[in-house]
VOPAGU-2260 file (C-alpha; in pm, 1 decimal, decimal comma):
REM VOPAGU-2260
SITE   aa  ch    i         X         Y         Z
SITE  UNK   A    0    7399,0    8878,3    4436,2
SITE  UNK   A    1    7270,6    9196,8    4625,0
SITE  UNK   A    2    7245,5    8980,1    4955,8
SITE  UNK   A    3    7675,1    8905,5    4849,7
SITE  UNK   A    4    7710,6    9260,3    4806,0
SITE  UNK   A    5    7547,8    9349,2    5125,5
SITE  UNK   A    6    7773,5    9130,8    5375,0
SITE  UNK   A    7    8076,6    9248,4    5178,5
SITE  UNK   A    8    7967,3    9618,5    5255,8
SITE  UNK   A    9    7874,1    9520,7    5650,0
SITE  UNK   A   10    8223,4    9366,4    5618,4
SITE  UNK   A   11    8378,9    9664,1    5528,5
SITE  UNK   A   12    8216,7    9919,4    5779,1
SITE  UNK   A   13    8319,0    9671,8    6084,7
SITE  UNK   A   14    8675,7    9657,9    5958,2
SITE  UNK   A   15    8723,0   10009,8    5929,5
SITE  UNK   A   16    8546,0   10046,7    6276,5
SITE  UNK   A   17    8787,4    9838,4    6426,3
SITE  UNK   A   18    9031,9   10028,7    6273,7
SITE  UNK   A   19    8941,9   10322,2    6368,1
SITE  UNK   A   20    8827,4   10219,3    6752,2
SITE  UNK   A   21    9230,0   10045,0    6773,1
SITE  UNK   A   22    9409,8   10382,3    6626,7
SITE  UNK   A   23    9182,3   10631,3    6885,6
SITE  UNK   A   24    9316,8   10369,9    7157,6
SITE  UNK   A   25    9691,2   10404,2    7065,1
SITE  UNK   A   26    9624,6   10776,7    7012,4
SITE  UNK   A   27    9459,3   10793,8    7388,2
SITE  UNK   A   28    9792,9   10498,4    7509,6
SITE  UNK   A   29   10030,1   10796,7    7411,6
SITE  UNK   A   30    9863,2   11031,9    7545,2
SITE  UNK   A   31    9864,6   10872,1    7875,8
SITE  UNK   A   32   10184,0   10775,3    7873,7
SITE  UNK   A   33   10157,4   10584,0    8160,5
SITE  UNK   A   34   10509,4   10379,5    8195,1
SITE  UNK   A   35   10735,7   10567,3    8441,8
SITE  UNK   A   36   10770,0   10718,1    8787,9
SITE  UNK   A   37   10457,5   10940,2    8941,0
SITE  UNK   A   38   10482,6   11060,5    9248,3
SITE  UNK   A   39   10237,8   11315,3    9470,1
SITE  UNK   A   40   10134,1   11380,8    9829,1
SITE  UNK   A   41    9781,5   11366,1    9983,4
SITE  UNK   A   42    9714,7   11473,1   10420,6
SITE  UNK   A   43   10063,1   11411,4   10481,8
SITE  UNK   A   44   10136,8   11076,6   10255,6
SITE  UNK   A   45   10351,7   11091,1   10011,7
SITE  UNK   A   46   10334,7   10854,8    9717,6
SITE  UNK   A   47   10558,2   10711,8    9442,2
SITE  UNK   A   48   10427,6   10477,5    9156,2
SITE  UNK   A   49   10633,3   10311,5    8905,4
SITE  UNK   A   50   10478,5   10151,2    8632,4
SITE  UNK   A   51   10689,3    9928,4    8399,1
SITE  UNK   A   52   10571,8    9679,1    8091,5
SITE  UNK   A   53   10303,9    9757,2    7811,6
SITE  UNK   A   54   10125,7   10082,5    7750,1
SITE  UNK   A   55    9857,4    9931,2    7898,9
SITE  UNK   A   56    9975,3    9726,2    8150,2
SITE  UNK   A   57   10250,1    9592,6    8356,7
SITE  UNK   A   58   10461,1    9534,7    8646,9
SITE  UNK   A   59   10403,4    9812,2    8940,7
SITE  UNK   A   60   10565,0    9925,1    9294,9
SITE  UNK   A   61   10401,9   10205,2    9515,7
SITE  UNK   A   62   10550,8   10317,7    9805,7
SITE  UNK   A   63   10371,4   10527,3   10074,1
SITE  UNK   A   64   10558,8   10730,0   10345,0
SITE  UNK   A   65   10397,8   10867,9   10658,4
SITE  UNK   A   66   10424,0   10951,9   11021,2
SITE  UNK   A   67   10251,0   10619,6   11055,1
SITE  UNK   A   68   10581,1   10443,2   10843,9
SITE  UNK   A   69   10634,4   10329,7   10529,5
SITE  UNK   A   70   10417,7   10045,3   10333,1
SITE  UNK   A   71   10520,6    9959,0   10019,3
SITE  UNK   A   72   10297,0    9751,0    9705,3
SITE  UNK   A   73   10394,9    9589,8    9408,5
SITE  UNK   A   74   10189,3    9354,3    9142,5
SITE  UNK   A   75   10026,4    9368,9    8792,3
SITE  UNK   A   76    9875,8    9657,2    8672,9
SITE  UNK   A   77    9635,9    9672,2    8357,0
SITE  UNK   A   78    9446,5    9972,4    8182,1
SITE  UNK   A   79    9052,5    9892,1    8082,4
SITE  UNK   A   80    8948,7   10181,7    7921,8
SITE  UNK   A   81    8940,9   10463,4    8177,6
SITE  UNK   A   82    8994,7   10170,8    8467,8
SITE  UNK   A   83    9344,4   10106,4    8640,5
SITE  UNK   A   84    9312,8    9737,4    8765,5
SITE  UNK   A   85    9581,6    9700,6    9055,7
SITE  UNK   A   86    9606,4    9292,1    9145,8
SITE  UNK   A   87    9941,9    9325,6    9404,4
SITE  UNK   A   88   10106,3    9049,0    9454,9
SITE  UNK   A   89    9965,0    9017,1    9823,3
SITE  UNK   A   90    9626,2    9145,8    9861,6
SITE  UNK   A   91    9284,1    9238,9    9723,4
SITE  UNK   A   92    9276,9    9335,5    9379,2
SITE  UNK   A   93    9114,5    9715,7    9322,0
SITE  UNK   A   94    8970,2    9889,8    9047,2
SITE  UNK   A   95    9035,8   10240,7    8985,7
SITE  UNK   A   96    8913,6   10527,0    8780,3
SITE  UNK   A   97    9225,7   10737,3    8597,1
SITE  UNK   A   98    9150,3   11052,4    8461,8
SITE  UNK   A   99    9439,1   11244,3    8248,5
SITE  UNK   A  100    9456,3   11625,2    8366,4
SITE  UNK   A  101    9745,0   11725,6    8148,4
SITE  UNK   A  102   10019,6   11565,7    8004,5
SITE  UNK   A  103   10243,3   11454,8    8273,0
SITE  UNK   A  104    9919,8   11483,3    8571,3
SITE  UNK   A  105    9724,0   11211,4    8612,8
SITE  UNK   A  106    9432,5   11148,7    8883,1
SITE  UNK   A  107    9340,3   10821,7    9015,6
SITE  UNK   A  108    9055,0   10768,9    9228,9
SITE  UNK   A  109    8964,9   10394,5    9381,3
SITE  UNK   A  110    9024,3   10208,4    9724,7
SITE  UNK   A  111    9323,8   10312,4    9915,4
SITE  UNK   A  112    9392,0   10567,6    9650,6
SITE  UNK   A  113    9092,1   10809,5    9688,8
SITE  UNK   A  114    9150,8   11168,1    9502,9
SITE  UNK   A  115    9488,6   11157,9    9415,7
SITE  UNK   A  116    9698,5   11316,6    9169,0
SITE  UNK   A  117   10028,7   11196,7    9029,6
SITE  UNK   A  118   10254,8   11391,0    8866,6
SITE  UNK   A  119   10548,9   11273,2    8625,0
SITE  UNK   A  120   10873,6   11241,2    8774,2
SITE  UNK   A  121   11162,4   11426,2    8544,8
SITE  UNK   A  122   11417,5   11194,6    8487,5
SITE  UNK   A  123   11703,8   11120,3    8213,6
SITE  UNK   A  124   11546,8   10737,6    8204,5
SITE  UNK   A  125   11347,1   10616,3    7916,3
SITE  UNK   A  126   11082,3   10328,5    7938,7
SITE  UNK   A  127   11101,7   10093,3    7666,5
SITE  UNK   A  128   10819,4    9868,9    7591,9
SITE  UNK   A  129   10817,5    9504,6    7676,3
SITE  UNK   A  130   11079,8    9514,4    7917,3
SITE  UNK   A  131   10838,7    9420,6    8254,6
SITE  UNK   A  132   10923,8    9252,4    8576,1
SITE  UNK   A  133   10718,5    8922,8    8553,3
């Protein structure tokens, strides 16, 4: 009976875990608020991201405009914990590190975006879920 009682308690502590893991993940998915237009500007690049889809991942375009041109990137995007995983349609995947800075101010650091900070675009357009490109 007591070993019974024993798997029904370990039962209960990994269910409210789980619980409680999933709800600080939505919490920090809001907080992010990641679907929408960034934009920011780094040694004379300027940058634009759009991210459309899930909270945590997603259809995504980046433009880049320089003195060298312009060179623009679009593919899947998905959030692993504090990790932005870029796979564009026509390249190397790359894994970067996303930091939140404020609401609205993001930084992502990773190849061929080293130190940069995004900032939300203001806009009257609202991102609904499950809408994405495929």
């Amino acid at each position: 009976m007591r070993f019974i009682v024993l798997i029904v308690l370990i039962g209960l502590v990994a269910w409210a875990l789980t619980r409680s893991l999933r709800s600080q993940r939505q919490g920090w998915l809001r907080r992010l608020a990641l679907l929408g237009d960034w934009s920011g500007e780094q040694d004379g690049v300027r940058y634009r991201l759009r991210l459309e889809g899930e909270p945590d991942g997603g259809h995504y375009t980046e433009v880049n405009e320089s003195a060298q041109g312009r060179r623009r990137e679009s593919g899947r995007w998905h959030l692993v914990e504090d990790r932005l995983n870029f796979r564009p349609d026509d390249g190397a995947p790359s894994d970067c590190e996303l930091r939140l800075f404020e609401p609205g101010r993001i930084g992502i650091h990773g190849p061929g975006r080293e130190r940069r900070i995004y900032e939300r675009e203001a806009g009257n357009v609202v991102f609904l879920p499950g809408r994405s490109r495929s």
